[in-house]
N, C-alpha and C positions, 0 to 999 in steps of 0.2 A: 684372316684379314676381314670378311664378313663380319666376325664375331667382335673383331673391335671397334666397327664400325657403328653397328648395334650398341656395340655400349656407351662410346662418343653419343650417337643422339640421345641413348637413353637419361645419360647426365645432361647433356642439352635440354630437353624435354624437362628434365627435374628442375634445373635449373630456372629454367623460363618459367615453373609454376611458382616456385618458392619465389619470384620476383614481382610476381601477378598478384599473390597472395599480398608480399608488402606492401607493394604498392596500394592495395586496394587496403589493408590494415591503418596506413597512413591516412588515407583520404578519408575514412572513418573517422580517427581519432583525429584529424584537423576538425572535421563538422563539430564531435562532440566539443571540442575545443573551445570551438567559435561559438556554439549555441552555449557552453558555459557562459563564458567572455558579456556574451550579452545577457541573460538573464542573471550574472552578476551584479551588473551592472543596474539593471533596470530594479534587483531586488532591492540595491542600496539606495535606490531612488521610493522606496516602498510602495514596490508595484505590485499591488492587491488589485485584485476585477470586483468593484463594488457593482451590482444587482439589484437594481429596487422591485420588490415583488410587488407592489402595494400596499399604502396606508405605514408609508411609510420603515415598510420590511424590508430587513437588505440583506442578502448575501452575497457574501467575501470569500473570495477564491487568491491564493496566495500563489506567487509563480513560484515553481521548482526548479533547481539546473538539472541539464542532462548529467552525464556522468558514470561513473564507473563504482561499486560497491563489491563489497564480497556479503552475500546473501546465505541466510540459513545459520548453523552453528558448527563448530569445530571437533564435535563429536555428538555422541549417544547421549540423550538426558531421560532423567527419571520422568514417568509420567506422576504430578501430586496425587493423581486419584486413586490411583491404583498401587503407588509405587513400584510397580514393572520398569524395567530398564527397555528400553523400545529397540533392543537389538536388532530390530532390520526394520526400519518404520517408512512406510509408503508416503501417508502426508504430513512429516513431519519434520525436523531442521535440516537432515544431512542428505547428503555431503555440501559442504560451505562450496559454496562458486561464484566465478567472477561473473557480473551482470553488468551488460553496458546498455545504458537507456541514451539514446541517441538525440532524443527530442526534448527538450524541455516541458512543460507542461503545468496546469493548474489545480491544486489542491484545496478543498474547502478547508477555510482559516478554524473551522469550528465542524461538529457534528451535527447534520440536520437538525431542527429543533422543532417542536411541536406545534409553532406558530406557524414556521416554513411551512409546513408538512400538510396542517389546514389550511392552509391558503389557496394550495394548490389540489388537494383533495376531496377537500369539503369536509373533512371528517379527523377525528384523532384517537388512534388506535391503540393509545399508551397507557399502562397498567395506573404507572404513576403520571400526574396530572401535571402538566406547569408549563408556562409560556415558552421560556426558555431552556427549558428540560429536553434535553435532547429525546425525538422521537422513538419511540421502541414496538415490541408487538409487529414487526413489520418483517417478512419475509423476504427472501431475494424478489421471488415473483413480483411482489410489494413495491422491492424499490425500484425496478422497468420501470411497471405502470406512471409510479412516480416521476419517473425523469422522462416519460414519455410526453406526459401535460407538463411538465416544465418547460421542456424543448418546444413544444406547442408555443406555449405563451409564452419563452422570453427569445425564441429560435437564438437559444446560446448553446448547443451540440454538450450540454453535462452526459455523465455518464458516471457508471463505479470505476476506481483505479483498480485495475491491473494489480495484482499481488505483488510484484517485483517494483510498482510505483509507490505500493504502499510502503513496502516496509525503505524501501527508497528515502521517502520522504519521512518516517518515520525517524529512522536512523540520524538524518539531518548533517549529513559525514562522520559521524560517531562509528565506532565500531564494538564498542561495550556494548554489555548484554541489556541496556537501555539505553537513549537516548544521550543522557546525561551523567551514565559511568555503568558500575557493575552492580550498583546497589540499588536498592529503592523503600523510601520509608512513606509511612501514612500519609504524612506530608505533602512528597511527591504525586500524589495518583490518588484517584476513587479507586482503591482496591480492599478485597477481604480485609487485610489488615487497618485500614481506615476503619472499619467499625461502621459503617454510616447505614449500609444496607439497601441502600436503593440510588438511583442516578441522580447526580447533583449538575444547578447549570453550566451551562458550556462556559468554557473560559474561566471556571474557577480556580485552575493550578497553571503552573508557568511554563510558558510555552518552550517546544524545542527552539533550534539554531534558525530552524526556515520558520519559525512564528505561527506553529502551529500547534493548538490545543487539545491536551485529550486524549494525545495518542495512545496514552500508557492509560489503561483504567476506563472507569466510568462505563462503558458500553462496548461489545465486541462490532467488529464496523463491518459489512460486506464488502468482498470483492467482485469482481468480472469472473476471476478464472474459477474452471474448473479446478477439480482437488486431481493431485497423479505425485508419480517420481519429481524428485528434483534431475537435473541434469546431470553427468558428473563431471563434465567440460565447462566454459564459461559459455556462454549467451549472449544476444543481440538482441533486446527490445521480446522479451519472452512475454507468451501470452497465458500459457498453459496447456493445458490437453481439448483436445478440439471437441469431444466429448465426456459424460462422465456421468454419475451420479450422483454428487455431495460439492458443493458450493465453499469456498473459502473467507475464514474471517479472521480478522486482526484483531491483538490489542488487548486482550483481556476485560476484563467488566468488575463492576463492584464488587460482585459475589466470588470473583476468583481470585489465588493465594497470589502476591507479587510476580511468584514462577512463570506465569503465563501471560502476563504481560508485557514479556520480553518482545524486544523488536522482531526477535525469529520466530514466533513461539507461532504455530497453523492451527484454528481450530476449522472443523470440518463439520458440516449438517448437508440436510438433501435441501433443496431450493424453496420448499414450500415452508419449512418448518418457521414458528413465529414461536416469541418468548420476550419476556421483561431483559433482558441481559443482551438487547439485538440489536443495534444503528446502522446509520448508516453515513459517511463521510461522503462528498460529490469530490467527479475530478472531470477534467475539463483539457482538450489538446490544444493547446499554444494557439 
């Protein structure tokens, strides 16, 4: 009699968790809902955060929906440089998981650019030279500092996105291995195959679904997070590893083969390193 008793609450107890659990899964997925609903909305109304830095300098931060993606890639891919197959790889696509970003949020419409960069620095640390040439040469440490005097002088709370915002926004509800499908020609992107060799200005190729440039090619962009595993569950607003050694970037660069320009694609350095193939994209909390 004890023992059935015991088992009565014990499915009692199960019971009431698996209800708690939905219930609480629901009132999630209404927020993210609602914060869609609205930054749908305000996007069709072309709700860009213009920025005047001075002398006439502006920067455009484009809203993103919250929302739900599958992050990473569907298996194993060859690395181009090596061609090793990455059978067990730390920072790199797999395992694909579901990621739900809960907040809406803002995304620079373009890549820092050299003018932004002097404006606020005093100074221009880029190989190649040009107003509107997205800034390069610039380390993680680099871009702090940077969005430290930013926030100073425009108290607008900028920051790097989050790796899971990036390729978020990236992807633009795409689920092909770009933006715009499974392929990608010279066309499309500042990349190796483009032939060009060096970064070209912002806004030169057509923008993703949320009106954003650049994301494929042209320059690798910093993140926030740290480099670690992916998850192998799905996620809620992931930040990364709370510590680590080697700093996360998007997007591939002029100098790399289309492969790496994939929405999924991680490339990994330690925080100080600088290089001509290095930007940086700003993101900004709602």
């Amino acid at each position: 009699m004890l023992l059935g008793l015991v088992g009565v609450l014990t499915v009692m107890i199960g019971w009431s968790k698996a209800k708690e659990e939905l219930a609480t899964k629901k009132i999630v997925t209404k927020k993210i809902d609602n914060e869609r609903e609205i930054a749908a909305q305000e996007m069709k109304l072309g709700k860009i955060e213009v920025i005047n830095l001075g002398e006439n300098l502006k920067l455009e931060m484009v809203l993103i929906p919250a929302g739900k993606f599958m992050m990473g890639s569907k298996k194993n891919l060859f690395d181009p440089f090596s061609n090793i197959k990455l059978e067990q790889p730390t920072e790199w696509e797999i395992p694909q998981h579901e990621v739900t970003l809960t907040k809406s949020f803002y995304m620079g419409k373009y890549e820092v650019t050299q003018e932004q960069w002097f404006e606020i620095m005093g100074e221009n640390p880029s190989s190649e030279k040009g107003r509107k040439l997205p800034v390069t040469d610039i380390s993680w440490d680099d871009c702090q500092e940077f969005i430290k005097k930013l926030n100073a002088k425009t108290n607008g709370g900028y920051r790097l996105p989050t790796e899971a915002e990036w390729e978020h926004a990236c992807r633009a509800g795409s689920t092909t291995a770009y933006s715009f499908g499974d392929k990608m020609s010279p066309q499309d992107a500042n990349i190796f195959e483009s032939k060009i060799g060096k970064p070209v200005a912002v806004g030169s190729y057509k923008p993703n679904e949320f009106g954003l440039y650049d994301m494929h090619g042209n320059l690798w962009e910093w993140c926030e997070d740290w480099s670690g595993y992916y998850p192998a569950g799905s996620v809620t607003d992931p930040k990364g590893p709370a510590m680590g050694t080697r700093r996360l970037l998007r997007g591939g660069s002029f100098s790399n083969y289309e492969s790496l320009a994939r929405s999924s694609y991680r490339n990994v350095i330690t925080p100080t390193d600088r290089g001509d193939v290095g930007g940086l994209r700003l993101a900004k909390t709602k």
